[in-house]
MOPAC internal coordinates of N, CA, C and O (Angstrom, degrees):
PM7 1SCF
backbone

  N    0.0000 0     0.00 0     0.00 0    0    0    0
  C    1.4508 1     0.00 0     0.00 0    1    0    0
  C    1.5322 1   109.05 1     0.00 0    2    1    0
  O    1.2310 1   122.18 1   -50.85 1    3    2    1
  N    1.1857 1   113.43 1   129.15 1    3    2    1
  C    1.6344 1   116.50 1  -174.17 1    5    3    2
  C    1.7192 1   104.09 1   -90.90 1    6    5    3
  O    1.2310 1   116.24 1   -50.44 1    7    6    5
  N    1.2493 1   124.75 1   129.56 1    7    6    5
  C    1.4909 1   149.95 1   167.77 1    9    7    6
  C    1.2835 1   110.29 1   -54.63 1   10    9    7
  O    1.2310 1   124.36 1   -49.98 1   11   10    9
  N    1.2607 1   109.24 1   130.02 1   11   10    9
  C    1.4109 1   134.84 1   176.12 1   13   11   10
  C    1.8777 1   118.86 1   -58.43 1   14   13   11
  O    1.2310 1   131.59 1   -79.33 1   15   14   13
  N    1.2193 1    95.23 1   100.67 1   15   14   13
  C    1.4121 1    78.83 1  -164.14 1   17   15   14
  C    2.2578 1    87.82 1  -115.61 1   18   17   15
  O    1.2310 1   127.16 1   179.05 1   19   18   17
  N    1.1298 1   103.84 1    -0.95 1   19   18   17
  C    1.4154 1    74.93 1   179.34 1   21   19   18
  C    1.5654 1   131.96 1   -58.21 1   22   21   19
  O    1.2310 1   120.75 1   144.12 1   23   22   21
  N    1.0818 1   116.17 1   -35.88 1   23   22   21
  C    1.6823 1   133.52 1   148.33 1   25   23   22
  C    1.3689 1   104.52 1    -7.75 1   26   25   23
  O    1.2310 1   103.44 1    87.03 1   27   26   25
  N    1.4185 1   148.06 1   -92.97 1   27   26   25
  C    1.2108 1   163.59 1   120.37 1   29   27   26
  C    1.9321 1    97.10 1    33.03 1   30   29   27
  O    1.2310 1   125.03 1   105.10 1   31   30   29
  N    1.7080 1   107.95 1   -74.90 1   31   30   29
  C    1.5775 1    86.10 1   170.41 1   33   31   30
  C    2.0109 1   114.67 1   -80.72 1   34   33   31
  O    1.2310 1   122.74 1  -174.03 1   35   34   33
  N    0.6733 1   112.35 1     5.97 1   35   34   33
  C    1.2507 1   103.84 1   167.78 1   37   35   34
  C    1.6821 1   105.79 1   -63.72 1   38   37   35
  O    1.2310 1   124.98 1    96.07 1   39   38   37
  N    1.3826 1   108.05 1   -83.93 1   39   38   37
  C    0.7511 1   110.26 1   150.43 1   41   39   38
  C    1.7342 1   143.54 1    18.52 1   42   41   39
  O    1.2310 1   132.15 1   131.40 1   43   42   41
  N    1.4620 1    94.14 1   -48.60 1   43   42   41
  C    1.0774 1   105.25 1  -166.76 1   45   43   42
  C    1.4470 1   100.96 1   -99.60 1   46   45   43
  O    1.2310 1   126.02 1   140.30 1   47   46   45
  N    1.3489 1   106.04 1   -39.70 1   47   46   45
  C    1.2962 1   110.02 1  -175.32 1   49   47   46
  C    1.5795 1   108.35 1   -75.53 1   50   49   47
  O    1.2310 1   123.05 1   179.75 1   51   50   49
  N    1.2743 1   111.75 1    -0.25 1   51   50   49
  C    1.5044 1   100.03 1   166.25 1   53   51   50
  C    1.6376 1   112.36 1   -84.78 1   54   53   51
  O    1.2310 1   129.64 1   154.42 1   55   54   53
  N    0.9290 1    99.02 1   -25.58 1   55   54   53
  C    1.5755 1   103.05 1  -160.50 1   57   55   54
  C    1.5055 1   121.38 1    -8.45 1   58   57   55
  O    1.2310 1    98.29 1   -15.33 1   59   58   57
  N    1.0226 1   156.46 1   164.67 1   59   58   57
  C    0.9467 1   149.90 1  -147.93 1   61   59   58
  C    2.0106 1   146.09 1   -13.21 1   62   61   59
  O    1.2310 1   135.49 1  -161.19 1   63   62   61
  N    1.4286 1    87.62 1    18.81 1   63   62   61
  C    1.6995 1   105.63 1   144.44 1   65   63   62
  C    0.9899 1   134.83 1  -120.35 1   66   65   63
  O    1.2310 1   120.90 1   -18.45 1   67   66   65
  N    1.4646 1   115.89 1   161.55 1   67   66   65
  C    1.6090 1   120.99 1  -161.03 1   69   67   66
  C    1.4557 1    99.40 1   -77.88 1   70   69   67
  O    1.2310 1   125.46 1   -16.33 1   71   70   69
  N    1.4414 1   107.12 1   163.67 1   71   70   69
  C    1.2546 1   113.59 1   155.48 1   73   71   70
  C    1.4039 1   136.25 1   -17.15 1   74   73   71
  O    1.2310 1   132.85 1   118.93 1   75   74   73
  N    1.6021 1    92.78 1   -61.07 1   75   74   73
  C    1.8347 1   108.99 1  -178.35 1   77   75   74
  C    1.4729 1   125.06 1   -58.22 1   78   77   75
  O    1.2310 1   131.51 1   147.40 1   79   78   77
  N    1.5974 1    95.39 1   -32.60 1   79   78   77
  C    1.5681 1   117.20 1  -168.81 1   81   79   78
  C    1.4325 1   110.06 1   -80.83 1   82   81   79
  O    1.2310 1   126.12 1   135.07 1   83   82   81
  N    1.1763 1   105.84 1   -44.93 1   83   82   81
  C    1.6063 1   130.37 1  -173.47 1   85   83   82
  C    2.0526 1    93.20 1   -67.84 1   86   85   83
  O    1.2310 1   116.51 1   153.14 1   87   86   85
  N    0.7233 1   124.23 1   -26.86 1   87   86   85
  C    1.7765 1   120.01 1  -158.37 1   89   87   86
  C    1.7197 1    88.34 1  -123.64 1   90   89   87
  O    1.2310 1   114.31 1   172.56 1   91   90   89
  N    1.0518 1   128.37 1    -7.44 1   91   90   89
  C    1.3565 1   119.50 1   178.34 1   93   91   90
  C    1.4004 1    92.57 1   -99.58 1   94   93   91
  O    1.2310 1   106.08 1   150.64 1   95   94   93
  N    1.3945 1   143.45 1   -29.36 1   95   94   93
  C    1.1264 1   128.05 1  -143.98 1   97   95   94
  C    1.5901 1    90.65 1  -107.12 1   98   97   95
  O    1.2310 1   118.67 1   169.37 1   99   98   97
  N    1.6086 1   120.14 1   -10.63 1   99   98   97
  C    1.5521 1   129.04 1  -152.02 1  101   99   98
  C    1.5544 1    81.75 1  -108.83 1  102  101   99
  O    1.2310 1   110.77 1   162.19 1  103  102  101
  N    1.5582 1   134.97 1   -17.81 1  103  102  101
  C    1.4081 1   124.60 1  -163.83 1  105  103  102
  C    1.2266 1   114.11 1    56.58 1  106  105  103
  O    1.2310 1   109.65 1  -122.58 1  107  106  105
  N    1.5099 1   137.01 1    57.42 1  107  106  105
  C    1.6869 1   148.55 1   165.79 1  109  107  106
  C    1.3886 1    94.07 1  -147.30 1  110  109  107
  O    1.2310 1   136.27 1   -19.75 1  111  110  109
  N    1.3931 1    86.11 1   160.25 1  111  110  109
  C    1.5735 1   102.89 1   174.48 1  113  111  110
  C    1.5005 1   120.05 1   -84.28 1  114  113  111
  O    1.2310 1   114.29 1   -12.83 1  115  114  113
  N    1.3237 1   128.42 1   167.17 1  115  114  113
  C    1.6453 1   120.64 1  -135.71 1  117  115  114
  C    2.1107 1    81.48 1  -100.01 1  118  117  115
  O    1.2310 1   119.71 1   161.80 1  119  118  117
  N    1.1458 1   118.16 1   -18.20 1  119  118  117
  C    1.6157 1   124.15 1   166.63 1  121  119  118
  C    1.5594 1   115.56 1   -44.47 1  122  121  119
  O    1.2310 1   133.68 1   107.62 1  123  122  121
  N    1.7626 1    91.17 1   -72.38 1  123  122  121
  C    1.3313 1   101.45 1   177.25 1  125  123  122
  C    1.6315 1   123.70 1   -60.93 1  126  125  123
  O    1.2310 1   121.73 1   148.74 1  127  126  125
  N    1.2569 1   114.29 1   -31.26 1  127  126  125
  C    1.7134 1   131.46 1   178.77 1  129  127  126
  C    2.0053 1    85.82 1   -64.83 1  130  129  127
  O    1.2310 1   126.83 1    82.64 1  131  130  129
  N    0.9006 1   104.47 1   -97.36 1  131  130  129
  C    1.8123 1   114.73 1  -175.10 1  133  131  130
  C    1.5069 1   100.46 1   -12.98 1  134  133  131
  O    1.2310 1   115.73 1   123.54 1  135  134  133
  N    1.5031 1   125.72 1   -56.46 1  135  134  133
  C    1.6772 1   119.98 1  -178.73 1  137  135  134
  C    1.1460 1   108.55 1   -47.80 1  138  137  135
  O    1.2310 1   119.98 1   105.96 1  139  138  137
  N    1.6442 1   117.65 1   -74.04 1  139  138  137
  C    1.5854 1   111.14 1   166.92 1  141  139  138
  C    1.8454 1   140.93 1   -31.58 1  142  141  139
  O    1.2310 1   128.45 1   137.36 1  143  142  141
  N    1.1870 1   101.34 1   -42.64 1  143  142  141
  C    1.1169 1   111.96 1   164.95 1  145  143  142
  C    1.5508 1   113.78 1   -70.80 1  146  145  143
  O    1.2310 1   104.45 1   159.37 1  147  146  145
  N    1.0291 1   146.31 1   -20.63 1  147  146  145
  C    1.6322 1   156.09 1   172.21 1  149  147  146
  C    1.4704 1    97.66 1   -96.00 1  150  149  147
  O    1.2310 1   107.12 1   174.04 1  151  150  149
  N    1.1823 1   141.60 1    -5.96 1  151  150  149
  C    1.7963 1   130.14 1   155.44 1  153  151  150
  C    1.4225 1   111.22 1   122.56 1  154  153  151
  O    1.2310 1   125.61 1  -178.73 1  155  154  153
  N    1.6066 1   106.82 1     1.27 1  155  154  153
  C    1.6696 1   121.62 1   173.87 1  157  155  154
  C    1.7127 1    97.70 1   -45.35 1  158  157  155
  O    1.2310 1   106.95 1   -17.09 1  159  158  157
  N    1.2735 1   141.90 1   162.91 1  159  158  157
  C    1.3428 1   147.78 1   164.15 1  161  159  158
  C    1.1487 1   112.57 1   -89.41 1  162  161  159
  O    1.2310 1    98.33 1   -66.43 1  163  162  161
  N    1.1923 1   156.40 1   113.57 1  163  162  161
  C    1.4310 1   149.72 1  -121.20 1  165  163  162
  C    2.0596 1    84.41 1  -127.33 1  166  165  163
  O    1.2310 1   132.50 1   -33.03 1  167  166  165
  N    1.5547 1    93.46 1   146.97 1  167  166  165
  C    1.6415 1   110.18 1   179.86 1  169  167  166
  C    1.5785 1   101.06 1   -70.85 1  170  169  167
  O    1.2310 1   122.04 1   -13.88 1  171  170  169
  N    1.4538 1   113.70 1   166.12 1  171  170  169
  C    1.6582 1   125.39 1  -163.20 1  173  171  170
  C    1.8486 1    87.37 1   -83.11 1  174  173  171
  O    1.2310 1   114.13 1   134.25 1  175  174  173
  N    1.5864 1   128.71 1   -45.75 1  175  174  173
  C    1.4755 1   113.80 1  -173.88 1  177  175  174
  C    1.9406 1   101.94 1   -75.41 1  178  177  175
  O    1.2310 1   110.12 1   158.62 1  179  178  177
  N    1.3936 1   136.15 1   -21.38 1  179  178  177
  C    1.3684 1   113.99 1   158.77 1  181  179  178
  C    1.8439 1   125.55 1   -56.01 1  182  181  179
  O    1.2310 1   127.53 1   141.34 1  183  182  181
  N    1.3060 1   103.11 1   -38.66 1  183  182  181
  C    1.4170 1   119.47 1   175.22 1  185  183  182
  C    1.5693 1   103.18 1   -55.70 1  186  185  183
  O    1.2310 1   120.02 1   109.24 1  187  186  185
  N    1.3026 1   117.57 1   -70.76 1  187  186  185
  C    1.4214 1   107.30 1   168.67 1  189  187  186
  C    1.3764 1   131.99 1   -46.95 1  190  189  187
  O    1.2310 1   117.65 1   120.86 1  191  190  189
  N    1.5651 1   122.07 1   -59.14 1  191  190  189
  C    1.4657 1   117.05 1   154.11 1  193  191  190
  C    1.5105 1   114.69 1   -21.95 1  194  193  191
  O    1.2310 1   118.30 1   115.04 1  195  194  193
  N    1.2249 1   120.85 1   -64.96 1  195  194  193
  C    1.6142 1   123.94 1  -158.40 1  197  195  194
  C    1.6060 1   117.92 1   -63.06 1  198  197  195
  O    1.2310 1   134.35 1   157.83 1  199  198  197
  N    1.5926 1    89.84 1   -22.17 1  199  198  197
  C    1.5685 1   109.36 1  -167.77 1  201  199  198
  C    1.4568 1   114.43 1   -77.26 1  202  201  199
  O    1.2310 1   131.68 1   135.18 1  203  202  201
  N    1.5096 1    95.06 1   -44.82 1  203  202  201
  C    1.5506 1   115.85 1  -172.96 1  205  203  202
  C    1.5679 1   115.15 1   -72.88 1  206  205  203
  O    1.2310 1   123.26 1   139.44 1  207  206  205
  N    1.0642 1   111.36 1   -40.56 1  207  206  205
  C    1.5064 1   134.17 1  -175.67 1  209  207  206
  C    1.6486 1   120.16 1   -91.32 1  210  209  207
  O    1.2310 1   132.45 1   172.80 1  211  210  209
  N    1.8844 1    93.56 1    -7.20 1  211  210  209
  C    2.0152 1    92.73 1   153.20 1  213  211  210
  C    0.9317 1   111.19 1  -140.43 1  214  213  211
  O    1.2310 1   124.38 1  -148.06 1  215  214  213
  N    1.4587 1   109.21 1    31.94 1  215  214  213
  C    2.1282 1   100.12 1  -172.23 1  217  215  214
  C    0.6990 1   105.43 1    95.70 1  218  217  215
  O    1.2310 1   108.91 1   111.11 1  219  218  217
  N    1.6145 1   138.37 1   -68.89 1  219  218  217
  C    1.2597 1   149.03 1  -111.50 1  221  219  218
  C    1.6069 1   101.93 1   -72.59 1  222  221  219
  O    1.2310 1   125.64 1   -51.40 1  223  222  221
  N    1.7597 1   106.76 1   128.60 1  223  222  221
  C    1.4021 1   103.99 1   164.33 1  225  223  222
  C    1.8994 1   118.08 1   -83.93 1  226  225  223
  O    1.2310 1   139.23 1   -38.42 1  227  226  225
  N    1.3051 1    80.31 1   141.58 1  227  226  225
  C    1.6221 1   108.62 1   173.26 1  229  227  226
  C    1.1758 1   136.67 1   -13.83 1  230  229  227
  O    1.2310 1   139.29 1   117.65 1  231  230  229
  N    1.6806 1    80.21 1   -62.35 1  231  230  229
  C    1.7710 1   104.50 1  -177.76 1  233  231  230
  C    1.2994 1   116.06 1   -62.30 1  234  233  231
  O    1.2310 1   133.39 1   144.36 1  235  234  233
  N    1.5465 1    91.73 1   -35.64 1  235  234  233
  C    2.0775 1   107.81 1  -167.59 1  237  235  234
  C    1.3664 1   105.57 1   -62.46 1  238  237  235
  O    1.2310 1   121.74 1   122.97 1  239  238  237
  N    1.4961 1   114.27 1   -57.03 1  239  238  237
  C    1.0577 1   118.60 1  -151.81 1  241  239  238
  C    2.1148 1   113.41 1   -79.60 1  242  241  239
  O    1.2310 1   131.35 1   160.44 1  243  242  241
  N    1.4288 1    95.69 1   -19.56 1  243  242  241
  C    1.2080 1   110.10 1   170.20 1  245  243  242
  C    1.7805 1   125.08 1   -73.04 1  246  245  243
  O    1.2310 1   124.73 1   140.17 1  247  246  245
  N    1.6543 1   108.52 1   -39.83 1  247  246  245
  C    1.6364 1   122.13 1  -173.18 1  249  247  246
  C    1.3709 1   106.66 1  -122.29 1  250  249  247
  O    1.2310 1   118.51 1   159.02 1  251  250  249
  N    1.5330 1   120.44 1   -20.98 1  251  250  249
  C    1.5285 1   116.11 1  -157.78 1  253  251  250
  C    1.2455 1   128.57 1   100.09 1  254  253  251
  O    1.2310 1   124.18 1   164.02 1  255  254  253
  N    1.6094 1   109.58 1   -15.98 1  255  254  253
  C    1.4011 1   105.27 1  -166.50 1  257  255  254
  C    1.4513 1   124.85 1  -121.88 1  258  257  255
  O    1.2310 1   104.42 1   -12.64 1  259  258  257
  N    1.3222 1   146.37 1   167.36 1  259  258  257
  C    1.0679 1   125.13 1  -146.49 1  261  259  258
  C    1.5799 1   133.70 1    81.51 1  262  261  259
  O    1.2310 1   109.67 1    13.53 1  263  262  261
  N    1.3241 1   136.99 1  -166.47 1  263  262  261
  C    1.2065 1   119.25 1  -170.32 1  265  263  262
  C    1.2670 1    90.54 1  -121.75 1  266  265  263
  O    1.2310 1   122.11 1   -36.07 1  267  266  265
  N    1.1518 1   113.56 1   143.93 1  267  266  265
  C    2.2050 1   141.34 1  -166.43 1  269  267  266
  C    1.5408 1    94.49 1   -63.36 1  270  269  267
  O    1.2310 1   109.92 1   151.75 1  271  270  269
  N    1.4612 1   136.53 1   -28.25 1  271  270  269
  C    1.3568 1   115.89 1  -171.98 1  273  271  270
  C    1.7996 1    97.61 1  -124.81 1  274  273  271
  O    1.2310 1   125.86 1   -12.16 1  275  274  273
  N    1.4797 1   106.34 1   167.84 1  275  274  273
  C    1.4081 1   106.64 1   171.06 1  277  275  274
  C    1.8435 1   111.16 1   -89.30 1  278  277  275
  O    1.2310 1   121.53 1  -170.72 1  279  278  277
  N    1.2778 1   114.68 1     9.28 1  279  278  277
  C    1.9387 1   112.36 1  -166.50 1  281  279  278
  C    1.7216 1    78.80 1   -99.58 1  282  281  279
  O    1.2310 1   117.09 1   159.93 1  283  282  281
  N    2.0083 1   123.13 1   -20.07 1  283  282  281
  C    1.0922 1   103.76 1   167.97 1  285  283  282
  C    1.4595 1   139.81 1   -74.15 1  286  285  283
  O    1.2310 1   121.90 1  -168.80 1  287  286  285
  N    1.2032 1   113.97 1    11.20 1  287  286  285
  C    1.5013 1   116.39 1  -128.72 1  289  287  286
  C    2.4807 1    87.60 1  -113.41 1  290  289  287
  O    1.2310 1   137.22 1   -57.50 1  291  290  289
  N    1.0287 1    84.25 1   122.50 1  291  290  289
  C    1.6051 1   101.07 1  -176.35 1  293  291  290
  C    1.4391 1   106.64 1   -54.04 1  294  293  291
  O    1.2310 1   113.00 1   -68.48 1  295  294  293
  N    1.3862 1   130.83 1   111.52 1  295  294  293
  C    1.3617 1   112.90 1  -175.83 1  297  295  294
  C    1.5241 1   102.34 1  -110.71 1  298  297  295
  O    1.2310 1   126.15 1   -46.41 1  299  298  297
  N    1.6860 1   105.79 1   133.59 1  299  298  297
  C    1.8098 1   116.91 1  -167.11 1  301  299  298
  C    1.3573 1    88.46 1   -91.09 1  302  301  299
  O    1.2310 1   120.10 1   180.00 1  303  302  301

């Protein structure tokens, strides 16, 4: 079974906001935000929230791979 590592970029993508800011700006409550961030597996509509509301691409934030924002993302 492969380990939860999205936590880790969460994480990252908080970097320098608080709790409050970070979960106010994601629309969840700062409970449910804190689980995720501690290695909880976060639901498919938080993943979207989180995504939409920092850029953040999908792929990245789900496996690691790919580029960390969607303004990065190569369009064919």
């Amino acid at each position: 079974m492969r380990k939860n590592t999205i936590y880790k970029r969460l994480v990252e993508v908080q970097a320098g906001m608080s709790l409050r800011s970070f979960s106010e700006r994601i629309v969840v409550g700062q409970s449910t935000l804190h689980n995720y961030l501690r290695g909880r597996i976060p639901k498919a509509d938080f993943i979207d929230k989180a995504c939409s509301a920092m850029n953040i691409n999908e792929r990245w934030l789900l496996s690691g791979k790919g580029p960390k924002y969607r303004n990065d993302l190569i369009e064919e």
